[in-house]
ZAPATI-885041 format. One record per residue (C-alpha): x, y, z; residue in three letters; residue number from 1. Coordinates in pm, 1 decimal, m for minus. Example, Ala and Ser with C-alpha at 12.3 -4.5 7.8 and 13.67 -1.06 7.14 Angstrom:
residues 2
@east=1230.0 north=m450.0 up=780.0 code=ALA pos=1 .
@east=1367.0 north=m106.0 up=714.0 code=SER pos=2 .
***
This chain:
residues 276
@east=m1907.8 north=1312.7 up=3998.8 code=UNK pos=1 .
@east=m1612.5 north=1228.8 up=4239.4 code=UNK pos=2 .
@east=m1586.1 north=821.0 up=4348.9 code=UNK pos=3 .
@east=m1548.5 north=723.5 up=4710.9 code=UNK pos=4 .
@east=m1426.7 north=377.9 up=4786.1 code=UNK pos=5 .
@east=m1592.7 north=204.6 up=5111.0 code=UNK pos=6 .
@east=m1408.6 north=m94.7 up=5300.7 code=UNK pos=7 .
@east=m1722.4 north=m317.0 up=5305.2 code=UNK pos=8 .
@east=m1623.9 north=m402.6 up=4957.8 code=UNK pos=9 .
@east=m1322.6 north=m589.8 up=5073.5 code=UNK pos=10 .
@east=m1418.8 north=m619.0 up=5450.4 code=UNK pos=11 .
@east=m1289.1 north=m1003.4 up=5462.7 code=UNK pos=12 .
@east=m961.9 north=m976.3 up=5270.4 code=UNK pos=13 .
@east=m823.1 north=m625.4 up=5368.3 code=UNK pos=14 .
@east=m727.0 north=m322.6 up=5622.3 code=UNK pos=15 .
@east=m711.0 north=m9.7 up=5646.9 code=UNK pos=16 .
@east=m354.3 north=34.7 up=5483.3 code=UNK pos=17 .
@east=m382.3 north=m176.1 up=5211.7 code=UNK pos=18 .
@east=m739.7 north=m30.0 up=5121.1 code=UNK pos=19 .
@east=m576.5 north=323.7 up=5107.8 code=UNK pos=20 .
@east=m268.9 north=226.6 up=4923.5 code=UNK pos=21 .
@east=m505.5 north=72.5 up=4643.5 code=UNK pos=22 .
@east=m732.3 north=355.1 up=4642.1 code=UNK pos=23 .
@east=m500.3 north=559.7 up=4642.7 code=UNK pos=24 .
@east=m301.2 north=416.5 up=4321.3 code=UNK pos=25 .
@east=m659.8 north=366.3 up=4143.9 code=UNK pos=26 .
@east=m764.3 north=725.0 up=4125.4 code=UNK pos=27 .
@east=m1079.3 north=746.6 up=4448.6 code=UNK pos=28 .
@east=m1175.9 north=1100.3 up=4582.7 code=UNK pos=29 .
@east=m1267.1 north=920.7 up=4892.0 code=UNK pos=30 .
@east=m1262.2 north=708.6 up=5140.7 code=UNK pos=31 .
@east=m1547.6 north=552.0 up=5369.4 code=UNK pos=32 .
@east=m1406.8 north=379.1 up=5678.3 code=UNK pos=33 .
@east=m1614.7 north=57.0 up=5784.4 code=UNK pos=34 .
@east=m1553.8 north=97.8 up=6158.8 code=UNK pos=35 .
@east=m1488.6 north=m280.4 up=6246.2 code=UNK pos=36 .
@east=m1169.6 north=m223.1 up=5993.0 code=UNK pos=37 .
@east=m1095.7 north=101.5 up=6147.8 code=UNK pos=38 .
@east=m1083.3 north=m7.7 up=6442.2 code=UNK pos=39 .
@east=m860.6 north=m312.0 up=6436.9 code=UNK pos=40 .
@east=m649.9 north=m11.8 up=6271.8 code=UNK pos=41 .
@east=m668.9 north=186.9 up=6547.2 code=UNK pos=42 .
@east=m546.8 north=m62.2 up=6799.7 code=UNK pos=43 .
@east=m169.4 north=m72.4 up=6652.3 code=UNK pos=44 .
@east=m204.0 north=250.1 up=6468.0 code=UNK pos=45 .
@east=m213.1 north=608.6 up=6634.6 code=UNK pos=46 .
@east=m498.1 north=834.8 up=6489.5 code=UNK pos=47 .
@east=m209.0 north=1077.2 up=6404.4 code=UNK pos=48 .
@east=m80.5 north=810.1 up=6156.0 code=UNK pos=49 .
@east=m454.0 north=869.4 up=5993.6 code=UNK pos=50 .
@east=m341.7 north=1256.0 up=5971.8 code=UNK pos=51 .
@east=m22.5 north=1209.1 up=5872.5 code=UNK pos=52 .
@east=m148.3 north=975.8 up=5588.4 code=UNK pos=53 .
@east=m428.5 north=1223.3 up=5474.4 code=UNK pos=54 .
@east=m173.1 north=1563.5 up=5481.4 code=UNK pos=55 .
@east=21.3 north=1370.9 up=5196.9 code=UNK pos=56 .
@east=m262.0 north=1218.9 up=5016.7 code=UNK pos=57 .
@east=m528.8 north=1328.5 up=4732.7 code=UNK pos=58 .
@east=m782.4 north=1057.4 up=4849.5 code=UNK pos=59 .
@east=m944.3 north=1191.5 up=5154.1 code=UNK pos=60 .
@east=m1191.1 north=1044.6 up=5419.4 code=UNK pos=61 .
@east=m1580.1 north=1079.7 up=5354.7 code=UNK pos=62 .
@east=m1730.3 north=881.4 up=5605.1 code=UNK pos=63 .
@east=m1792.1 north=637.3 up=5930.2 code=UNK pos=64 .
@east=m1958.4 north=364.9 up=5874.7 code=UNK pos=65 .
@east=m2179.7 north=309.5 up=6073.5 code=UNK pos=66 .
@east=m2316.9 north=393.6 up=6396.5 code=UNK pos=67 .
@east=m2592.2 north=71.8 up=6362.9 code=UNK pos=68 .
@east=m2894.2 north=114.5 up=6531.5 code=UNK pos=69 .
@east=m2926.5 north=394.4 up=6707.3 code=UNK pos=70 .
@east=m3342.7 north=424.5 up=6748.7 code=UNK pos=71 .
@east=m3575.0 north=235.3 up=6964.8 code=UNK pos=72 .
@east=m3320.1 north=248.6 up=7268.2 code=UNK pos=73 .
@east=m3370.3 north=395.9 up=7593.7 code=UNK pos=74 .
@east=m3208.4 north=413.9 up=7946.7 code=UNK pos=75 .
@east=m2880.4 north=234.4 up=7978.1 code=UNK pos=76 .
@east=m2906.1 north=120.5 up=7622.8 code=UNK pos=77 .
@east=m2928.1 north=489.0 up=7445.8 code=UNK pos=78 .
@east=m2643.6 north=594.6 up=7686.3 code=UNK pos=79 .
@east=m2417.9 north=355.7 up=7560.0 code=UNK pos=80 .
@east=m2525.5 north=457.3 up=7184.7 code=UNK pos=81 .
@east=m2411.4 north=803.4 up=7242.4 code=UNK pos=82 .
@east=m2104.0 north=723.0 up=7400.3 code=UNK pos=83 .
@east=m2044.0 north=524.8 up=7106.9 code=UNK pos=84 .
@east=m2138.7 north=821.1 up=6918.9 code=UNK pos=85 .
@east=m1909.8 north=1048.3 up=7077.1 code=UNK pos=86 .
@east=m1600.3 north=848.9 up=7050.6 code=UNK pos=87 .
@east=m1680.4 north=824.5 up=6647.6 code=UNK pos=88 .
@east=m1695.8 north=1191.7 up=6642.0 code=UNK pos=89 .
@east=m1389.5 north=1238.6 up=6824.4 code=UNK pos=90 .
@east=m1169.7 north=997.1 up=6565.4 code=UNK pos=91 .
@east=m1385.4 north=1181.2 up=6263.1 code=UNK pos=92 .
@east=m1294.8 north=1492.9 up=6426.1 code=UNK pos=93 .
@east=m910.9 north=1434.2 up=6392.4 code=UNK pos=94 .
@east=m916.7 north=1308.2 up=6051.5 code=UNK pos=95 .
@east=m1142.1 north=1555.6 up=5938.7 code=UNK pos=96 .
@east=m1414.8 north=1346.8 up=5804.5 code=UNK pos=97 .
@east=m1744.5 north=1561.9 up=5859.5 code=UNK pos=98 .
@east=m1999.9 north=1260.3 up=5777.5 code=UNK pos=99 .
@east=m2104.9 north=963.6 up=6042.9 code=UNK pos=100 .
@east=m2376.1 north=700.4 up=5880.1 code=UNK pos=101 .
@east=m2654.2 north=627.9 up=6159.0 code=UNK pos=102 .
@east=m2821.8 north=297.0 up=6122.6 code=UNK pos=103 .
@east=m3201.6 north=214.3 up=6250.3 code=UNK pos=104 .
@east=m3270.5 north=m104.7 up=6452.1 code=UNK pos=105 .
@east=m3482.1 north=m358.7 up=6344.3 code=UNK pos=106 .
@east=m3859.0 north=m309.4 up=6403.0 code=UNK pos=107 .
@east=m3997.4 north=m410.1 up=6757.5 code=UNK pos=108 .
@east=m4333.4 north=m629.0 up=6775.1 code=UNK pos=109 .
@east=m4652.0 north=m390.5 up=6799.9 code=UNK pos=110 .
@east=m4427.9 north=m61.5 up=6794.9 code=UNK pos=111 .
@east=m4621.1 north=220.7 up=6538.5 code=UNK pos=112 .
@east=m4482.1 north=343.7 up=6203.1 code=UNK pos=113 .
@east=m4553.0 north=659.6 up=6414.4 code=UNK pos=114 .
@east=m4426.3 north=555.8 up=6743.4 code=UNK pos=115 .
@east=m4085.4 north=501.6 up=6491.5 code=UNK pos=116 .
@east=m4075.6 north=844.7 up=6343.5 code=UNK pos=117 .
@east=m4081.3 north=1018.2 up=6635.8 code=UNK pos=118 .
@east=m3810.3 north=805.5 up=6812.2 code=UNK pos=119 .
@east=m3595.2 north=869.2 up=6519.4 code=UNK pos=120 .
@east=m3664.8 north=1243.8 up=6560.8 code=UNK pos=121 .
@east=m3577.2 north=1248.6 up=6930.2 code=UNK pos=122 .
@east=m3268.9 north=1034.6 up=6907.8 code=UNK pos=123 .
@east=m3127.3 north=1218.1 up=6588.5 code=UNK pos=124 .
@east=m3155.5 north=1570.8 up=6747.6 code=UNK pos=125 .
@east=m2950.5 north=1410.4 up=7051.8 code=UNK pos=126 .
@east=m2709.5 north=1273.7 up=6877.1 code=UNK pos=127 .
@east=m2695.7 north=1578.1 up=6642.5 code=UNK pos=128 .
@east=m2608.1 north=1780.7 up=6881.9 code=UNK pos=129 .
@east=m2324.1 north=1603.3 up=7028.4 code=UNK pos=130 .
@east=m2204.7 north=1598.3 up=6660.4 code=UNK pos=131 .
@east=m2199.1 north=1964.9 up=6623.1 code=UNK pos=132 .
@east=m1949.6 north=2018.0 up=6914.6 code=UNK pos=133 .
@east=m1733.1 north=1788.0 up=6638.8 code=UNK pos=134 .
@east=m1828.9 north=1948.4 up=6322.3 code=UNK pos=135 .
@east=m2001.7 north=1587.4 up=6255.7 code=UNK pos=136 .
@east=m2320.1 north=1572.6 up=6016.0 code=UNK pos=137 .
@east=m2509.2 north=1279.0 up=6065.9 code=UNK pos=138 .
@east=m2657.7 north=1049.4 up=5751.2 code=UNK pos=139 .
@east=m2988.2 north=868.0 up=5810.4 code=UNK pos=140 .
@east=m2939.2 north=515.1 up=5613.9 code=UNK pos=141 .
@east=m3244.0 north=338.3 up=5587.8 code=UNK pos=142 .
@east=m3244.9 north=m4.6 up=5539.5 code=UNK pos=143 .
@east=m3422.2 north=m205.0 up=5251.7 code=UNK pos=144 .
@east=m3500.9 north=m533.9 up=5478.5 code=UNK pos=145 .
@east=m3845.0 north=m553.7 up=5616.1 code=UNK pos=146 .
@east=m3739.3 north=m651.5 up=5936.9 code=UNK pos=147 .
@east=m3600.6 north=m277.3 up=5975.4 code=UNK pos=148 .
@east=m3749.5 north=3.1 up=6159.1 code=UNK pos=149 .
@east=m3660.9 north=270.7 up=5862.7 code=UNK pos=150 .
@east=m3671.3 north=86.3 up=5576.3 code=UNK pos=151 .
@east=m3790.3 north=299.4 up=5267.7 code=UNK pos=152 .
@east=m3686.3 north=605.5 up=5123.8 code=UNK pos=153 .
@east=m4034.8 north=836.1 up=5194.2 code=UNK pos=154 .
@east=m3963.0 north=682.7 up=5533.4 code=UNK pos=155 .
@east=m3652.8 north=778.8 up=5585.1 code=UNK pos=156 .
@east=m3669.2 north=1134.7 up=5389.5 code=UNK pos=157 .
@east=m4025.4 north=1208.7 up=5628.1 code=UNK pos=158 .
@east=m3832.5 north=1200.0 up=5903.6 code=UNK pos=159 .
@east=m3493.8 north=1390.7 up=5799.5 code=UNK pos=160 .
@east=m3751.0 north=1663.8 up=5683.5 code=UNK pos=161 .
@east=m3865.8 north=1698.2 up=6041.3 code=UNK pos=162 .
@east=m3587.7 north=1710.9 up=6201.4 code=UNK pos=163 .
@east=m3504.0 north=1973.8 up=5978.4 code=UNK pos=164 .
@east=m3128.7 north=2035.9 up=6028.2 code=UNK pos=165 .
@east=m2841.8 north=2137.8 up=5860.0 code=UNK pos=166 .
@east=m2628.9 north=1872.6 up=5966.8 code=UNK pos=167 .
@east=m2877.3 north=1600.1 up=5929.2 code=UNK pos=168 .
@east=m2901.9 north=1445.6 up=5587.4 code=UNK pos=169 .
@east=m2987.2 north=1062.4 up=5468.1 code=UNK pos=170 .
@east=m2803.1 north=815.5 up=5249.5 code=UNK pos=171 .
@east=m2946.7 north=692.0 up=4931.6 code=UNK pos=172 .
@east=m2840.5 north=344.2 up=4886.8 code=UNK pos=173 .
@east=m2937.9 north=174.9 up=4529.8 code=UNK pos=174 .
@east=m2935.2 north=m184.3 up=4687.6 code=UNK pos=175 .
@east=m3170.8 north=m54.3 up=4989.8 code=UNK pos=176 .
@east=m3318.2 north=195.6 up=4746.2 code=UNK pos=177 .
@east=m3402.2 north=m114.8 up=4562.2 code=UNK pos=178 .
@east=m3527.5 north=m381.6 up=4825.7 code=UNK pos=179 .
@east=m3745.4 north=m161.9 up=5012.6 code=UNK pos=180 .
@east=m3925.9 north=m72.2 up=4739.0 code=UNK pos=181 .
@east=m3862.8 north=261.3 up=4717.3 code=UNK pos=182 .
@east=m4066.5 north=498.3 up=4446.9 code=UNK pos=183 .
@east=m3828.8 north=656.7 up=4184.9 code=UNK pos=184 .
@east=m4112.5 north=999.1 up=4195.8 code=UNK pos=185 .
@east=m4010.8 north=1009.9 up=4543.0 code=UNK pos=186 .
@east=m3665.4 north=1048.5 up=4450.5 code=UNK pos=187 .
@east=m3760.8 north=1372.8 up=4193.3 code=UNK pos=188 .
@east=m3843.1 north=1552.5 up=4472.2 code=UNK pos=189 .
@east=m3577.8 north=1563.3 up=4724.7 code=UNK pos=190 .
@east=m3340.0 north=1878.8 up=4795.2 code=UNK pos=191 .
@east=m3060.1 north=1674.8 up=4668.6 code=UNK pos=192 .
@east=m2871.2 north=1899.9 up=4935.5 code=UNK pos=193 .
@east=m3002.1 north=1614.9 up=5166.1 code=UNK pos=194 .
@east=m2836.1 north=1333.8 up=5009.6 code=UNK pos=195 .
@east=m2520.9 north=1355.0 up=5224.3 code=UNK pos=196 .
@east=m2434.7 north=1000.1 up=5097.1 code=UNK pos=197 .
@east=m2483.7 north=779.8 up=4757.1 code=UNK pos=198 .
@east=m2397.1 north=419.4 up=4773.4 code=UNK pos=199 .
@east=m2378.4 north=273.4 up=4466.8 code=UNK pos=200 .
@east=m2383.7 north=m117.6 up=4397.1 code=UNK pos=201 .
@east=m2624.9 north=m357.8 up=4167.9 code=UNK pos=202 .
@east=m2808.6 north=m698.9 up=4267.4 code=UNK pos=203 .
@east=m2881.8 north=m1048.2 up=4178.5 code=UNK pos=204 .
@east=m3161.7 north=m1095.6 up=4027.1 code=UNK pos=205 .
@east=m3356.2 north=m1281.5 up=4312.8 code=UNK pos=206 .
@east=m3693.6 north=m1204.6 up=4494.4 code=UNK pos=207 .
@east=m3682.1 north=m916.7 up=4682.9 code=UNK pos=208 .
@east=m3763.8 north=m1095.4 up=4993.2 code=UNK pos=209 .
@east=m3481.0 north=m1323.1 up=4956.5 code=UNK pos=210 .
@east=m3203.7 north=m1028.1 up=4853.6 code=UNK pos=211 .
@east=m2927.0 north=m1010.0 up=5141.6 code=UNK pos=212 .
@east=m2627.6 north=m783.9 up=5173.8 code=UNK pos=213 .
@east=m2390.5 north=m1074.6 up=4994.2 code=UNK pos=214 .
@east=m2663.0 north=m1058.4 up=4709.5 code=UNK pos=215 .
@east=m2487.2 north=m721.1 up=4567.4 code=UNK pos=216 .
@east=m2297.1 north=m685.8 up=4238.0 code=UNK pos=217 .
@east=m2124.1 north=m422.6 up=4092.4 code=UNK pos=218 .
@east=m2257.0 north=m140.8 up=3935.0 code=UNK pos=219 .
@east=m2395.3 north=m234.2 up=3564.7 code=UNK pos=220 .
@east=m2340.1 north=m611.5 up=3624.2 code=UNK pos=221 .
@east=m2706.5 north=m679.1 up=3831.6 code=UNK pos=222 .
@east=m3088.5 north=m569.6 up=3755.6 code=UNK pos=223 .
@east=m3074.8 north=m250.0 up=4008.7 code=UNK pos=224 .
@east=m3223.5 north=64.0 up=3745.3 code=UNK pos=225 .
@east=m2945.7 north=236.7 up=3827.6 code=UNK pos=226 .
@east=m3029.4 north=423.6 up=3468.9 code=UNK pos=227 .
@east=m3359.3 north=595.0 up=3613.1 code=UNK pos=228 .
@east=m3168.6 north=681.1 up=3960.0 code=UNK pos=229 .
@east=m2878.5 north=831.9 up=3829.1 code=UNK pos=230 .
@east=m3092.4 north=1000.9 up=3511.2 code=UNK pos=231 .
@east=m3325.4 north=1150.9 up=3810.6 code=UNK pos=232 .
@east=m2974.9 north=1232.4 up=4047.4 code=UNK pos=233 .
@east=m2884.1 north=1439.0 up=3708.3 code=UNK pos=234 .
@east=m3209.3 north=1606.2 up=3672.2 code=UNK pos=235 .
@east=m3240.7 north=1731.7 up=4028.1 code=UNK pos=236 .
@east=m2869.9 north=1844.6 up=4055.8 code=UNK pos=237 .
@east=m2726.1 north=1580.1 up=4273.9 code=UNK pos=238 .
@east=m2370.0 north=1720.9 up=4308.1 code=UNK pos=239 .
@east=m2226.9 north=1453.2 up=4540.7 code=UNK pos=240 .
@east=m2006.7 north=1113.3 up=4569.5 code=UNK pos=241 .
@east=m2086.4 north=819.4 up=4415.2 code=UNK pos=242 .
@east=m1893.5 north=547.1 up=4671.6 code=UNK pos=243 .
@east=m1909.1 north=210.5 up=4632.1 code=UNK pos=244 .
@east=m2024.0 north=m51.1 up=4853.3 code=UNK pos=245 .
@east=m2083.9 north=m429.7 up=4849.8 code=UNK pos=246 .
@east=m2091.3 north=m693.7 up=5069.3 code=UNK pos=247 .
@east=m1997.8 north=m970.3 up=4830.8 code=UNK pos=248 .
@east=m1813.1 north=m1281.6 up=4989.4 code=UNK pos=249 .
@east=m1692.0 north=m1356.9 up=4607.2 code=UNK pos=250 .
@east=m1526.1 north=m1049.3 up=4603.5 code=UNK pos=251 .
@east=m1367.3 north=m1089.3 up=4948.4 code=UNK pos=252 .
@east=m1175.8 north=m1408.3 up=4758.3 code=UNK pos=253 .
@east=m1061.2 north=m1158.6 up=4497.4 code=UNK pos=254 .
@east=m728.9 north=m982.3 up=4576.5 code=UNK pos=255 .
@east=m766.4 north=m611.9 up=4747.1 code=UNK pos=256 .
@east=m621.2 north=m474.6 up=4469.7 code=UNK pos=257 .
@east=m827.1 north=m686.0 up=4220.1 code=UNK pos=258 .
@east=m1120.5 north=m569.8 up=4363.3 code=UNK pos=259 .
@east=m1028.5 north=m243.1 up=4411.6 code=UNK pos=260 .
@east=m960.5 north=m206.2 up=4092.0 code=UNK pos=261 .
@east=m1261.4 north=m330.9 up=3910.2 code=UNK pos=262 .
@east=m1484.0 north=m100.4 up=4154.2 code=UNK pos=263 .
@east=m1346.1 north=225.5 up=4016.6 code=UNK pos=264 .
@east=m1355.1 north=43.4 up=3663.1 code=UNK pos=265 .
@east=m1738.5 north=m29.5 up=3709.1 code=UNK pos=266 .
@east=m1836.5 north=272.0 up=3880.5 code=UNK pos=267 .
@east=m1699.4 north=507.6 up=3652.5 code=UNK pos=268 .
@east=m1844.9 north=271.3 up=3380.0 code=UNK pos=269 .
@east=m2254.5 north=335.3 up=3474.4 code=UNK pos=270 .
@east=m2168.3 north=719.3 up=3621.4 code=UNK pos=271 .
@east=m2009.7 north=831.0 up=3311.9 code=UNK pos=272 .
@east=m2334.7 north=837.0 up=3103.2 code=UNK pos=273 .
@east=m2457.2 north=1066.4 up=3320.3 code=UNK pos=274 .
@east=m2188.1 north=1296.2 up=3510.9 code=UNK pos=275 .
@east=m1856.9 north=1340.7 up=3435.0 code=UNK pos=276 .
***
């Protein structure tokens, strides 16, 4: 299994540069761009830099991160999310980076599970098709919190299975794999073709209800089962990247480099039991 790197690990103590210079040196397949870091980049950097960089370079970009919430908007508000859209798949274009991570809003008082679904359909399609003029694919992320719209894998995998495209996948996220609940069964029986995107990460071992984003560990060091999801990943022939992704404000005091470091060192640690 290749290992992507993604800039949320060291949001608070890094860039774009230095995050590639460290992956780089420590061995990652891949990089996932936060887009807050990218851009900051991109306002003393020309995208051609980007090109130049990835023309010399084995590490290569794997994804945006994130187009956040995208469902549940109409008018005014859903124009603006596409242009956002469009101007992500314009710099993903030019890089060649062929993923973009969609976010869902956060549920709306007396709005249907239903109601939901079908918004997530309509918008997706939308927003899939401006993606194809790119060669984008988009990746559903739901989110573990309860306050979320999508936040559940059978949720999330219902409605990528009626939308029913190509270029429409979902990303399976251990920490909001793990909040929301999520059924390992459900798991067995996706078309792992569908998993566009595998964050891995571990947790604190804290209430569900009281887990946040800052709550994350790294891979082997928290209570996540990362085990049974990687030991069902193997089984159904999950042939992805495993990147790695926390939000930890103790590892934003940690040196880039430091941290950069010990995420390849604990990824490849838990992956190796199970893919090489």
């Amino acid at each position: 299994m290749l290992i992507g790197y993604n800039q949320a690990t060291t949001l608070k103590n890094s860039d774009v540069e230095t995050d590639l210079k460290y992956a780089e040196k420590y061995g990652y397949d891949f990089i996932e761009f936060q887009m807050k870091q990218l851009n900051s980049y991109l306002k003393t950097h020309d995208i051609s830099d980007l090109v130049n960089f990835f023309s010399k370079s084995k590490i290569k970009p794997y994804s945006l991160n994130a187009l956040e919430f995208f469902n549940l908007k109409e008018g005014e508000d859903f124009e603006r999310v596409k242009n956002d859209f469009e101007r992500m798949c314009k710099i993903a274009s030019a890089i060649n980076c062929k993923i973009i991570i969609i976010v869902p809003s956060p549920k709306i008082e007396n709005v249907s599970e239903e109601y939901i679904k079908e918004d997530s359909i309509k918008s997706i399609n939308i927003l899939a098709d401006i993606g194809k003029n790119y060669n984008v694919k988009l990746a559903y992320e739901f989110l573990g919190f309860k306050t979320t719209s999508v936040n559940n894998f059978s949720q999330c995998y219902e409605i990528i299975n009626a939308v029913n495209r190509e270029d429409v996948g979902l990303v399976l996220d251990c920490f909001h794999f793990y909040i929301g609940n999520s059924n390992i069964e459900d798991l067995k029986k996706i078309d792992p073709e569908k998993i566009f995107v595998f964050h891995i990460n571990d947790s604190k071992e804290l209430p569900l209800d009281k887990l946040s984003d800052s709550d994350r560990v790294w891979p082997g060091d928290g209570i996540i089962p990362l085990d049974k999801i990687l030991s069902v990943l193997k089984s159904i022939k999950f042939n992805g990247v495993a990147t790695v992704e926390l939000f930890n404000p103790e590892y934003w005091s940690w040196s880039p480099e430091k941290a950069i470091k010990a995420a390849k060192e604990k990824t490849e640690a838990v992956i190796k039991k199970y893919f090489i």
